[in-house]
Structures are given as C-alpha cells and as structure tokens.
N, C-alpha and C positions, 0 to 999 in steps of 0.2 A: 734443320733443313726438312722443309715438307716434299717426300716423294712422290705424294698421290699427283697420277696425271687426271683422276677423274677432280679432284678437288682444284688443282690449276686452272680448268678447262671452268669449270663454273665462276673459280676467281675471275679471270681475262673476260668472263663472258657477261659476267654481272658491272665487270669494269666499266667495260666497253656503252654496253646500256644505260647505266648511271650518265658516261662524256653525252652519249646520246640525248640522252632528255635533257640536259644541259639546251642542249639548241633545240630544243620544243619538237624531239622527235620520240616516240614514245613506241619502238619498235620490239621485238623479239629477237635477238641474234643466234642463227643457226652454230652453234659450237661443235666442234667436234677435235678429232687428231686422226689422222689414216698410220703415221710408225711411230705413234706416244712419244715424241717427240719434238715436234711443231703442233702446237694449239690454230686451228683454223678456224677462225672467226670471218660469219658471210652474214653481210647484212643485206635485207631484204630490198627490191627497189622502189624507193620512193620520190619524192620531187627536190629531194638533197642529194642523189645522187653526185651530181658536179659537183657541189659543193665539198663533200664528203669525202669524191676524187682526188680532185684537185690538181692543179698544172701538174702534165706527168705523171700525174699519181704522189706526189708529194705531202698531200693530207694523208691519203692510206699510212708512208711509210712515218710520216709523223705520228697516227696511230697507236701503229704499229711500235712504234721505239717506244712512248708512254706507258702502253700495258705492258711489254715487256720490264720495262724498267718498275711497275707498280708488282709486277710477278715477285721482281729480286727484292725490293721492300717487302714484302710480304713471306720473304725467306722460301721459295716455292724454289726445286730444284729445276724446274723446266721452265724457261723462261722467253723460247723462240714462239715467233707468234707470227701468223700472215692473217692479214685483215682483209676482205674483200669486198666489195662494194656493186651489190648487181649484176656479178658476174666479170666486172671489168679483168682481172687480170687474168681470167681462164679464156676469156676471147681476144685480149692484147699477146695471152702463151700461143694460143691456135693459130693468130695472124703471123708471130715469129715464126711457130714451125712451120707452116706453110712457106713463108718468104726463105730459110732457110733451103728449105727442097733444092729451091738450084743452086745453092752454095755446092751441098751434100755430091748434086748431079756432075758440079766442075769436078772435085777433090778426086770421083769414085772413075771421071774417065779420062781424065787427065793423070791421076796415080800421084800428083802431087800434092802437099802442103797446099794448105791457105788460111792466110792471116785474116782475120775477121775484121770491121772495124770496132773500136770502144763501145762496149753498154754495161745497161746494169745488170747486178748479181743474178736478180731475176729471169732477168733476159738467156742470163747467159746461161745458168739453171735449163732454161728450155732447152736449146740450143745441145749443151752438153746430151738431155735425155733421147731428144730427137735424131743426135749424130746416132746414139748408141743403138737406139732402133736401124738405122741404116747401117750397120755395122760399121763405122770409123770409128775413129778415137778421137779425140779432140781434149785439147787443155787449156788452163786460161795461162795467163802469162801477163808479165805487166804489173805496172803499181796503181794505184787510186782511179782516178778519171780517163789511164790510155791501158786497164785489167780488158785485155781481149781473148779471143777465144783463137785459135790455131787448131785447123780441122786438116785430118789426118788419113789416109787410106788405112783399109784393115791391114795388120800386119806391121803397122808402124812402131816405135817403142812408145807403152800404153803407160801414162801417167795417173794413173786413178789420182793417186793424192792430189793432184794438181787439180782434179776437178770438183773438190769439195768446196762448196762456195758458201 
C-alpha cells in the first residue's frame, strides 16, 4: 500500500492527462489536495469544456470514479479524487450557497426544522458547510436518490456523523 499523497497526486494527475489526450486535448492539470486526503484535480478551460462536463456533471463524476478506481489498481492508499472543469463545481457550490441563504433565513426565524428537497453528495457537501457558517446544524437523512439534508436551528441535537458525505 503506497502512503505517499505527493506520489497519488501525480498518479491521478498523470491519469487524468493521459484520458485527456485520448480526445486530442493536450492540457496541463492543476493538482493538488487542501487535507491530504481528496486529490483535486482542475482542468484548465478550453473548448471541451461541455463536453468534459457533461449532463449534470456526469462526465466529471465519471472521471472522477476512473481515477479513483485507477488509484486502487495502482495500490495508492488515497483513492478520493474531485475533478473540475473551468471552474464548474466551485461556481454550481457558490450558486447552492447563495440559493440556500433563504433556506438558512426560514429555519434561523422560524426556529424550526426543514426538510430539504433530494440532491447530490456534492450538493449537499455545500449545503452542510454553509449551514455551519450560519450556525445551524443540518444532517443528511435518507437512502440513494431521496439522501436529503434536514436543516436545523442552533441548539438542536447536532449529528456530525450524519453529515460525513
């Protein structure tokens, strides 16, 4: 089992570049990790963008699942990987927490619960960080495609574990 996260980070990075010129894109991919443990890979933008997107973000998370899974052949112990494309999910996180704000605003003056509707890990990831900046608690709750988020006044019974996504 290979420990190194600097040797990970260049595996997933070399990966990713390799898929890349596969479709006649001959790019650089910015690597890094912020807690040595999710490898972040942000590719730069070019006119594959969309393509690279994909419905939803569907190609990212296909990507995404590849290198990961080329990490665990490769016997590398850090195997979580976010792929980015242009920016796209740091400005689709920005547009949730913004959009969340009036969730935040109902739960903090109303004093009550609120059930979220269904989204992704990702999503909900935000969503979780942003509550905790407004001081709430929030948990996800749920199975596969209805895993939602339950936002909470401060003071509520605080689930951390529940919000490990």
């Amino acid at each position: 089992m290979n420990d190194s996260i600097e040797e990970a980070i260049l595996f997933a990075k070399k990966y990713l570049e390799d898929v890349l010129s596969f479709f006649g894109l001959n790019t650089d991919v910015y690597a890094t990790t912020e807690d040595n443990e999710v490898i972040e890979l942000d590719i730069p933008s070019t006119h594959l963008n969309g393509f690279l997107i994909g419905q939803r973000g569907d190609t990212l998370r296909a990507l995404q699942y590849t290198i990961s899974t080329a990490l665990k052949a490769a016997d590398f112990s850090r195997t979580r990987v976010n792929v980015d494309v242009a920016g796209y999910k740091q400005h689709r996180a920005e547009r949730i927490a913004k959009q969340a704000e009036e969730w935040f605003k109902q739960v903090r003056d109303s004093g009550k619960p609120k059930d979220l509707e269904p989204m992704s890990a990702a999503d909900r990831r935000t969503v979780h960080k942003a509550a905790e900046d407004w001081g709430l608690t929030s948990e996800s709750v749920g199975e596969g495609s209805d895993r939602h988020i339950v936002l909470k006044p401060a003071g509520s019974k605080d689930e951390d574990d529940e919000k490990e996504e």
